[in-house]
Each structure stands twice: as structure tokens, then as C-alpha cells.
C-alpha positions in Angstrom: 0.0 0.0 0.0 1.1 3.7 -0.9 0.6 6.2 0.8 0.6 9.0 -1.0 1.6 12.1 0.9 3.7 10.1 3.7 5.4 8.8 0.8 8.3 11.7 1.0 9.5 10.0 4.0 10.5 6.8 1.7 13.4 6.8 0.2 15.1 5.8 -3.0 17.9 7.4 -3.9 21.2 5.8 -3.7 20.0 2.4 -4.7 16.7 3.4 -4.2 13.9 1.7 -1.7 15.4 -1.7 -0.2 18.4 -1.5 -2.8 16.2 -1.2 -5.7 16.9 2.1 -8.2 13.7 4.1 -8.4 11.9 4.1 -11.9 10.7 7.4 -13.2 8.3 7.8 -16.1 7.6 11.5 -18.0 5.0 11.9 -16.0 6.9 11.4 -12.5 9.6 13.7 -14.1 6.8 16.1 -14.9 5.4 15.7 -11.5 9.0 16.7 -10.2 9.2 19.1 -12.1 6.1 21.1 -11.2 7.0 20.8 -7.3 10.0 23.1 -8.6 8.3 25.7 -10.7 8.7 28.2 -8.5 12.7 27.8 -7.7 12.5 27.9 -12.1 10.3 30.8 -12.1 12.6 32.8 -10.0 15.9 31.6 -12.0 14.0 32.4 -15.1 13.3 35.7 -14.2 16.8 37.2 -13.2 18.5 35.5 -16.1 15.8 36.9 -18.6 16.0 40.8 -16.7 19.7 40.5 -16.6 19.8 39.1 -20.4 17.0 41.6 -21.7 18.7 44.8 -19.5 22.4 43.7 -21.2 20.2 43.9 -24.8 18.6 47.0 -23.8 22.3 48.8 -23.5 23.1 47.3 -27.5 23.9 50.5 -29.1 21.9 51.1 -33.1 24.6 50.7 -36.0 24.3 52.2 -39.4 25.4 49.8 -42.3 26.5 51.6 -45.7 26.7 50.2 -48.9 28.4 50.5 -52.3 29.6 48.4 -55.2 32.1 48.4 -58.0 32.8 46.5 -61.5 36.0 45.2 -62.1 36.7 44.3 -65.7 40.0 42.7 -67.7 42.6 45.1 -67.1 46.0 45.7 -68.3 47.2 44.0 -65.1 45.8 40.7 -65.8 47.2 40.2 -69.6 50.1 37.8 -69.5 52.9 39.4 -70.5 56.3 37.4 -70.9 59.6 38.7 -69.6 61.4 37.2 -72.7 60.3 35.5 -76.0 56.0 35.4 -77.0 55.3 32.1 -74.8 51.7 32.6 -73.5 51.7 36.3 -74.3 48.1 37.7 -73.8 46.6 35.3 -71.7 44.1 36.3 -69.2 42.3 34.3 -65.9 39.0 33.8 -65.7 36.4 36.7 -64.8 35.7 34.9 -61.4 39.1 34.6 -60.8 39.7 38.4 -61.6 36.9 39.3 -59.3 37.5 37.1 -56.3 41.8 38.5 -56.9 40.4 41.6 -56.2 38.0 40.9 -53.6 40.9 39.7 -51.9 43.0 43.0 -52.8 40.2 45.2 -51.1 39.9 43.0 -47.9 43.4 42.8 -46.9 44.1 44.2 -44.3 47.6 47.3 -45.8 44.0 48.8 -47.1 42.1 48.4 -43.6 45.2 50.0 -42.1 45.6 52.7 -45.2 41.6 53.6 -44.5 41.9 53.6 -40.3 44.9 55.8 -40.5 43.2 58.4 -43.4 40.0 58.9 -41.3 41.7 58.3 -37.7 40.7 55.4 -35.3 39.3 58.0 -32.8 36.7 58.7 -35.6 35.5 55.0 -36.4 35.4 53.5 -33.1 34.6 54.5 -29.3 37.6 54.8 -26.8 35.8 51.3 -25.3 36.6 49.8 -29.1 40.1 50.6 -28.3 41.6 49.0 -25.4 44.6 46.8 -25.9 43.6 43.3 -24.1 46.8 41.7 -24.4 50.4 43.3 -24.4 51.6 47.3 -23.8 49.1 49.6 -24.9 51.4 51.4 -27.5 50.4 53.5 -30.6 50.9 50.7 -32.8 49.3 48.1 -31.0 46.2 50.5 -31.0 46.1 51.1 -34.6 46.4 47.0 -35.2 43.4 47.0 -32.5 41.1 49.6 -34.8 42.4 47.3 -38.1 41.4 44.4 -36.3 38.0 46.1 -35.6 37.8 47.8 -38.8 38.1 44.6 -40.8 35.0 43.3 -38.5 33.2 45.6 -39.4 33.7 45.7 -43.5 32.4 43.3 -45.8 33.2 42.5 -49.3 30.7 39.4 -51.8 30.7 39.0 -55.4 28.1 38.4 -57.1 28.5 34.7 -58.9 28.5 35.6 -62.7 28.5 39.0 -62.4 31.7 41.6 -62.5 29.9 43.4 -59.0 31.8 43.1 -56.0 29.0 44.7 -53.2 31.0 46.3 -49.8 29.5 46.8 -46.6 30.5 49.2 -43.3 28.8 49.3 -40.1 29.2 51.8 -37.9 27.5 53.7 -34.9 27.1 56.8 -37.5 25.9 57.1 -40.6 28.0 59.5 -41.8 31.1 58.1 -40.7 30.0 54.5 -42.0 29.9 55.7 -45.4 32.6 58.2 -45.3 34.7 55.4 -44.4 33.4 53.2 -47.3 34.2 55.9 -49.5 37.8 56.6 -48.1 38.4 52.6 -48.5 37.5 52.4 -52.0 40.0 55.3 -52.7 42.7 53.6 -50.9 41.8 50.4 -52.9 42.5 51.9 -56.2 45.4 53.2 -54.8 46.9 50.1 -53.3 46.0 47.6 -56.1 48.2 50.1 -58.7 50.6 48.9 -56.1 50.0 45.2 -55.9 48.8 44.7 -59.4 50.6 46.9 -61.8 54.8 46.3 -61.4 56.9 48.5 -62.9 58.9 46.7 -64.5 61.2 49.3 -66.1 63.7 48.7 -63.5 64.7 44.9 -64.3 63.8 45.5 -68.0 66.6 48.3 -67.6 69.4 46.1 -65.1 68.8 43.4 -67.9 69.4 45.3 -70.8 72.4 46.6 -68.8 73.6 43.1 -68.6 73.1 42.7 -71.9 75.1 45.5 -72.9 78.2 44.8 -70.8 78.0 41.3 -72.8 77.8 42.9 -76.6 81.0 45.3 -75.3 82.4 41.9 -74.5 81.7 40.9 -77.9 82.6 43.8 -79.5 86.0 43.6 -77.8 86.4 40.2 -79.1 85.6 41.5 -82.6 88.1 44.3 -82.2 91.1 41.5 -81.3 89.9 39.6 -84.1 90.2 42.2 -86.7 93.3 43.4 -85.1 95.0 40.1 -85.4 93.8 39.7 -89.0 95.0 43.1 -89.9 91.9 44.1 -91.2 89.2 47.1 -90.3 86.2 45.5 -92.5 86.2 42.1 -92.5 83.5 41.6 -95.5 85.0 44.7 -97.3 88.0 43.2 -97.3 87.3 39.4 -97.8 85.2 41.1 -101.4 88.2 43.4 -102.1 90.7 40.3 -102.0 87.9 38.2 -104.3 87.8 41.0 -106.4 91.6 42.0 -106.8 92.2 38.2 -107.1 89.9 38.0 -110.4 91.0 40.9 -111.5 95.0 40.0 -110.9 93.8 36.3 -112.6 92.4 37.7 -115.7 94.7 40.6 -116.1 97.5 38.0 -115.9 95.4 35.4 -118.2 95.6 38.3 -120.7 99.4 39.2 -120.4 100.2 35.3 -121.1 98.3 35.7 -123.7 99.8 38.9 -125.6 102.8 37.7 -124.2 102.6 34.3 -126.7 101.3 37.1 -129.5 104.8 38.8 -128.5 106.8 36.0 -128.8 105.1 34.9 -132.2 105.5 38.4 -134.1 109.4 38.8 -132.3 110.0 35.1 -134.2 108.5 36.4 -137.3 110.3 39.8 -136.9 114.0 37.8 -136.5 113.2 35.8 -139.6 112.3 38.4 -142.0 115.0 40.4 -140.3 117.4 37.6 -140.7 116.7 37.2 -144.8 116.8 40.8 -145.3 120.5 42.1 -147.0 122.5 44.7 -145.0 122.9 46.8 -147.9 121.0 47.7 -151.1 121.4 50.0 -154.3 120.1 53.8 -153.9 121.0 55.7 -157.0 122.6 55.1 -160.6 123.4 58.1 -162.0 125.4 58.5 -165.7 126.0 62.1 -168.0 123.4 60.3 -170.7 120.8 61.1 -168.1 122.5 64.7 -166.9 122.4 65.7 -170.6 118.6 64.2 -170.7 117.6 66.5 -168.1 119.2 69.6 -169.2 117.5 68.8 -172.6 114.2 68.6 -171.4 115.0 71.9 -169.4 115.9 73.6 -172.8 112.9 72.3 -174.5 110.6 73.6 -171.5 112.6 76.4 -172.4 111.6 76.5 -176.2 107.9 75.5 -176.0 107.5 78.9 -174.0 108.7 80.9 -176.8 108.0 78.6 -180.1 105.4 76.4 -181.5 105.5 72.6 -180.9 106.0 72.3 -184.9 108.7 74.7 -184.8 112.3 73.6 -186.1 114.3 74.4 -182.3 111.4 72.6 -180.5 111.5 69.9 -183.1 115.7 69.3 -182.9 115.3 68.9 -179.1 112.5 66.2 -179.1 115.1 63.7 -181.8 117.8 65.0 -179.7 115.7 63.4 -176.4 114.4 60.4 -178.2 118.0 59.7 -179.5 119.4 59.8 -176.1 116.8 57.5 -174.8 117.3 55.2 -176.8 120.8 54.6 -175.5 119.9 54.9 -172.3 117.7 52.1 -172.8 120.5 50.0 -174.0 122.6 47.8 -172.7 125.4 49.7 -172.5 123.0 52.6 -171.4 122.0 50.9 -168.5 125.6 49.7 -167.5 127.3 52.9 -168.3 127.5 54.8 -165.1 127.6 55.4 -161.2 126.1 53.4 -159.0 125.3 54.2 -155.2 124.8 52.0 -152.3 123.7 52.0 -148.5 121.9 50.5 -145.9 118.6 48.2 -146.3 116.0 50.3 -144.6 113.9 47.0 -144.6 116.8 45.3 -142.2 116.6 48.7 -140.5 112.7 49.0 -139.9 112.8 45.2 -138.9 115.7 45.2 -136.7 113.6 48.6 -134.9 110.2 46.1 -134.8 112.6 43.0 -133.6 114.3 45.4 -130.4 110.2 46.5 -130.0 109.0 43.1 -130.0 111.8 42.1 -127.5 111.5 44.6 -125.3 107.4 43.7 -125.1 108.2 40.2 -124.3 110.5 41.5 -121.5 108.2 43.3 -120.0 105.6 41.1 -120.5 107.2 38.4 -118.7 108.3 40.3 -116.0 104.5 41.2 -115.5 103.9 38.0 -115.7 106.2 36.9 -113.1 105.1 39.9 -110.9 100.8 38.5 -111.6 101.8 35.6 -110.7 103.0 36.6 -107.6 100.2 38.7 -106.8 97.9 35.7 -107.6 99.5 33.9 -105.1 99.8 36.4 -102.4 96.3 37.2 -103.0 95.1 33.3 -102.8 96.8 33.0 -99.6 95.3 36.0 -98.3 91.9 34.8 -99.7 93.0 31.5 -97.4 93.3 33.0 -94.6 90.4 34.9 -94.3 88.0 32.1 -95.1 89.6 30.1 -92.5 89.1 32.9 -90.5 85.8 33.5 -91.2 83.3 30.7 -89.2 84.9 32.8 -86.3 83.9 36.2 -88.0 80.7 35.1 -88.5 80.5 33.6 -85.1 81.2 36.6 -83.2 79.0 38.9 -86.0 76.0 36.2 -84.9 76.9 36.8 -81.2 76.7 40.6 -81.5 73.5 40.8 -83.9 71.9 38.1 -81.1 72.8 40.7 -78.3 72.4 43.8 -80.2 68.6 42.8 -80.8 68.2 41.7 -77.3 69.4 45.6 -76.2 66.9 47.1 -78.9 64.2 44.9 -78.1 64.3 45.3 -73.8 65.1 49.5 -74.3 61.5 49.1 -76.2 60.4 46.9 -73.4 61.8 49.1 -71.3 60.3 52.8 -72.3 56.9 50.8 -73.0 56.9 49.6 -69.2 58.2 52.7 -67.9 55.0 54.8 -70.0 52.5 51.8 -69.1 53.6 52.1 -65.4 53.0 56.0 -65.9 49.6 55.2 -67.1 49.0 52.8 -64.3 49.5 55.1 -61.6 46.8 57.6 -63.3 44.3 55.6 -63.4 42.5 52.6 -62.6 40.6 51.8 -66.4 39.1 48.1 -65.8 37.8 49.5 -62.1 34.4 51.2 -62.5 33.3 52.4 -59.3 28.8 51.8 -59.6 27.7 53.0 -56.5 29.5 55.5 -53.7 28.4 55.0 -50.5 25.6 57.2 -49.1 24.9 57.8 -45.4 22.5 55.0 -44.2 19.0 56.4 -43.0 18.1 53.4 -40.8 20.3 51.6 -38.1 19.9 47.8 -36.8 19.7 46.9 -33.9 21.0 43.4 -31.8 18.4 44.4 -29.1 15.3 41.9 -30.4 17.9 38.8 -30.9 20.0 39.3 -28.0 16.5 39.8 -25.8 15.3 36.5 -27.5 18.5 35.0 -27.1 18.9 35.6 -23.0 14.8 34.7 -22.7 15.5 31.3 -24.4 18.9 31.0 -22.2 16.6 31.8 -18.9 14.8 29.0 -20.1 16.8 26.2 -20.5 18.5 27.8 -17.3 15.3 27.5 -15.3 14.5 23.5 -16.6 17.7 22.8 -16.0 18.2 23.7 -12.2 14.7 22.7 -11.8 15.4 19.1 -13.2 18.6 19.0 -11.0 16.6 19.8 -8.1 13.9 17.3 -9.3 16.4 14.5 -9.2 18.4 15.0 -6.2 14.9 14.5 -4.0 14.5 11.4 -2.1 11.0 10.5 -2.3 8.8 8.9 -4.7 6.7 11.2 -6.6 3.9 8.9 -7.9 2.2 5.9 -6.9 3.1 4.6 -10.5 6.8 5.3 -9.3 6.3 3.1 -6.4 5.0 0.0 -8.4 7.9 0.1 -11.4 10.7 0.2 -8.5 9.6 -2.1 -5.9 8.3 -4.4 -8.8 4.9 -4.6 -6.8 1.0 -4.0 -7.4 -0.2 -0.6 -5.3 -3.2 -1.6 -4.2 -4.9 1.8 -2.8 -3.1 5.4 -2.2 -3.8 7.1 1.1 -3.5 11.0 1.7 -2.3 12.4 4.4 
């Protein structure tokens, strides 16, 4: 038999009635439970003031907004150092857009934006307190970063070129005055992290460069020093020209030298069968009185007739004295003068000519043929000489194209870098932030949160209070433990 209100003196805790644990069912817990309400009621009640009174001192923050487009920029072309390899390739526009979400929440632009408006500005002096280590200057300004970066918010929009940002703050105005300060200090500091001038190692390359083609160049100067030549290829086409010049000029003299020989040979011969001296005159008085004869009838005709006795006398006189000098004894009867053969003469003058050409011409001969030789030698030497000309000529155009091409690297970098820091093309700025007009507010979740807090508080000291009791709470509770019918509940 149980006996209902008596039944607190029976207990069961700590192995329970006669060693047996007691059994509880949700309705003994419930039963427990509602013996506690009040001990809950009162936990509930401080926990939920004290959790709604710490909501209640949540201060209203403003929240600004703004957005920008970011488009393919100069920045994100692929430009090669050296050769065309993957020139002009470009990343993805999500990759673009999440590079520079990551640019714009770094923290060099939280710090850039904290030190342009001042911390004192953005946050209260309670914001500010160093928790851990000296409370220094610089520790202070990583504390308003810190806080800063809290605050700010950056999302892109998938498949869009938007990136939104967001700024809370206890004032409107300075929320989006601050938004507005960190987007200029964004387009500052990604000209900084995005766009490298690369004059400098374009320049300390082409130096390097340089000092090698004076290398070169020094090289080229020993060669042509050693070779004894200023102008290699001028040289090497003035020694082929003068050698096929000096071959055909001597091809030619061995040829009128052989003409010289042939006419001195037939010059000697003719010289040789030529008499020393010949017959130049025969003179006799037949011929003296001939002549004065004709002179006398030239004499005549100018003063008589051609039929006229004188004239007439004269002519038989004439014709009688040729006709003995036509005679043999005519012919024979006389003086005779002799001298030299001015044949053998103009012959032996052609024969000393002819000699003296083809002593000359084979002394020319001898002195092309020298020359020919000389000049093959030298037309030897510099063909051996030149796979090393060429060489060094191949080393120098290499290295002189590699200076032109980085000084036009160079000045191109050095203007796009210019350009750079001007302006920010691919970066279009959409929306400025504007001061908020409404605030939010922590008050209505942090009240909800501490009332559900004061609940689970409340049940859970009440069910540790339920349990720790040592009676049973229910006849039912009575049965299941001691494993026995209750036959009839008395109160008491």
C-alpha cells in the first residue's frame, strides 16, 4: 500500500527503496518538475531581466553600402619577360573578381583607410583598449584594423563583375565616409600590388646585356686586329675582287705575251733574210744631158710652136738619147750608189720593239703571278678565319637585338607604369556610399536569445533539483521500483 503524501518519508535514492533504483516515467519527471516551478520561475526571471537589461544597453549601427565593376585590365594580360610564350593570356572573370575581392579586404588597405579617417573617428575609446600586451600606438592602430576589418564586408556576385561592400558603424556618416575613403585607398593600393613596374629589371637586364655585346665587340676588335683588317666583308670582297681581277689581267698578259713571242719570231726571220745593204741611185751624164735637154725644150715651147724647127731638134735630140739609155750599155754605163737596207733597219727597230714587249711582259707575268699567289693566300686565310667572324657577327646581332628589343620593353613599361599610376581603367566604381538612414539593432535577438537562455537555465536547475529529491513522486513510481501492485493510495 502507498501512501501518497507520507510517501516523501520513503526513500530511494542511492539504490533506491530496499536497494532497488527508483523508476521514473515523464510523468513522474513532470510531476517533479512542477513541485520546482517556482525555484524555475525565479531563475527564469533574473537570467531573462539581466539578459534583456544587457540587450537594452546594444547601441543602433548604421550599415553603408556601395559596389564596384571590375573588368579585364592591363594587369591581368600575361605578358612574358622574354620571347611570346603565353603572351596575352588572361584568368577567368571569377578569378579576376575574387583576386580583387581579396585585394580590397586585406588588411595594408584596412590600415591605409583607419589611418586616413583616424581610429578615434570610427570607433569608441571602449573599441580601443589593448587586451593583451603594452598599450602602445601601434598596438592601438592593429586593435582599430582588427576592428575595422570586422566591421567591413566585401561578396561577389556569382557571374556577375559586382563586387558589393559593406560598413557598419555607430554613425551614418562616418560609415559611409569610411566606405568611400576605403574604396579610394583600394584603387590606390591595387596600382601597387597589381601593376609592377617593371622598367627597372627590364633596364638592369638590358644593362647586362650591354656589358656582354661590349664583351663581344672587344672580341671582334682582337679579331680584326690580329687579321690586320678594319672591315672584315670589305676586305674578304676586295681580296675576291683583286684576285679576279689580278687572274684575268694576268690570263691576258700570257696571252699577248705568246702574241709577243710569235710576231718577235717572225720579226727575227724576216730580219734575218733581209740584206745589209741595197742599191740607192745610178746616176750616168746620158741622163744629166737628158735632163738639161728637157729643161731647154721647156725652155723652147714657152717661146715657139711645138712644130717649130728648135722645139723639133730637141724632141730627136731626147728620143736619141733614150734610146741609149735604154740600151745595154745605157743601162751599165755609169755610177752606181749603195747603202743600208732600210727594210733590215725598220725590222731590226720592230725585232728590239717586240723584244722589249716580251721582256716586259714576262716580268709582269712573273710579278701576276706573284700577286695571284699572295692574294690566294690571303683569300685563305680569311675564309679560315671566317666561321669565327661570322661567329662573333651572330653573337653581336643576337645581343644587339636583345638591347633594342628590352630598351622598347623598357620605355613601353616605364610609360604603361605612368599610365598605371593615373588611373584605374578596368575599375568602374557603380555606387558610392551614401549615409545610411536606418540603423539595426542586436536588441530583439540578443533579448530572444537571453529569454530562451533563462529557459533552458530555469529547466535545467529545476530538473537537478527534481532529481536529487528522495521521495517517490507517484504511486506509478512506487510499483515500477519495488516491482509490486499498489493496491490503494492514502493521503495524508
Amino acid at each position: 500500500m502507498y501512501q501518497g503524501p507520507y510517501a516523501s518519508q520513503a526513500p530511494y535514492s542511492s539504490g533506491g527503496y530496499g536497494g532497488a533504483r527508483v523508476k521514473l516515467g515523464p510523468g513522474d519527471l513532470i510531476q517533479l518538475l512542477l513541485r520546482e516551478v517556482w525555484v524555475m520561475a525565479a531563475v527564469f526571471s533574473v537570467l531573462a531581466v539581466m539578459g534583456i537589461a544587457f540587450a537594452m544597453t546594444l547601441e543602433r549601427t548604421y550599415q553603408a553600402h556601395a559596389r564596384i565593376s571590375v573588368l579585364v585590365g592591363e594587369e591581368y594580360v600575361f605578358t612574358p619577360r622574354a620571347g611570346a610564350a603565353g603572351e596575352g593570356a588572361i584568368p577567368k572573370q571569377e578569378q579576376i573578381v575574387q583576386s580583387e575581392v581579396e585585394v580590397i579586404t586585406s588588411a595594408q588597405v584596412a590600415e591605409r583607410t583607419v589611418r586616413a579617417i583616424g581610429a578615434d573617428s570610427l570607433f569608441a575609446p571602449e573599441d580601443l583598449v589593448v587586451r593583451e600586451g603594452a598599450d602602445t600606438p601601434e598596438r592601438r592602430l592593429a586593435t582599430a584594423v582588427n576592428a575595422f576589418g570586422k566591421e567591413f564586408g566585401a561578396s561577389a556576385t556569382p557571374n556577375t563583375t559586382v563586387i558589393r561592400l559593406t560598413l557598419r558603424n555607430k554613425d551614418p556618416d562616418v560609415a559611409a565616409r569610411a566606405l568611400n575613403t576605403l574604396i579610394d585607398q583600394y584603387l590606390e593600393y591595387r596600382k601597387e600590388v597589381l601593376f609592377e613596374d617593371r622598367s627597372g629589371s627590364l633596364a638592369a637586364q638590358r644593362n647586362e646585356f650591354e656589358v656582354q655585346l661590349e664583351a663581344v665587340d672587344a672580341e671582334l676588335s682582337t679579331f680584326l686586329a690580329s687579321n690586320g683588317v678594319a672591315d672584315f666583308e670589305g676586305e674578304r670582297a676586295a681580296v675576291q675582287s683583286l684576285l679576279s681581277n689580278t687572274r684575268g689581267e694576268l690570263l691576258s698578259v700570257q696571252a699577248r705575251l705568246s702574241e709577243a713571242r710569235g710576231r718577235l719570231s717572225a720579226t727575227d726571220a724576216n730580219f734575218q733574210r733581209e740584206p745589209g745593204e741595197v742599191r740607192q741611185s745610178f746616176e750616168t751624164d746620158i741622163s744629166r744631158r737628158r735632163l738639161e735637154l728637157l729643161q731647154q725644150l721647156a725652155d723652147l715651147r714657152t717661146r715657139y710652136t711645138e712644130e717649130s724647127q728648135p722645139v723639133q731638134d730637141l724632141l730627136r735630140r731626147i728620143e736619141a738619147l733614150d734610146q741609149v739609155l735604154n740600151s745595154e750599155d745605157g743601162r751599165t754605163a755609169g755610177v752606181t750608189k749603195t747603202g743600208p737596207n732600210p727594210v733590215r733597219d725598220t725590222l731590226a727597230a720592230d725585232r728590239a720593239r717586240a723584244d722589249a714587249d716580251v721582256e716586259a711582259m714576262a716580268r709582269r707575268e712573273v710579278v701576276l703571278e706573284a700577286q695571284v699567289a699572295q692574294l690566294q693566300a690571303r683569300a685563305v686565310t680569311l675564309a679560315n678565319a671566317k666561321p669565327a667572324y661570322d661567329d662573333l657577327m651572330r653573337r653581336k646581332a643576337v645581343l644587339e637585338e636583345q638591347v633594342r628589343q628590352f630598351s622598347t620593353r623598357e620605355a613601353t613599361a616605364r610609360a604603361q607604369a605612368e599610365l598605371n599610376r593615373a588611373s584605374n581603367d578596368n575599375i568602374r566604381v557603380i555606387e558610392r556610399a551614401q549615409p545610411p538612414t536606418r540603423g539595426s539593432s542586436l536588441r530583439r535577438p540578443a533579448a530572444a536569445g537571453a529569454l530562451v537562455f533563462a529557459f533552458l537555465s530555469a529547466l535545467m536547475v529545476g530538473l537537478i533539483r527534481a532529481l536529487s529529491r528522495t521521495t517517490f513522486p507517484t504511486s506509478a513510481s512506487v510499483g515500477r521500483t519495488l516491482g509490486v501492485p499498489v493496491l490503494a493510495t492514502v493521503t495524508r
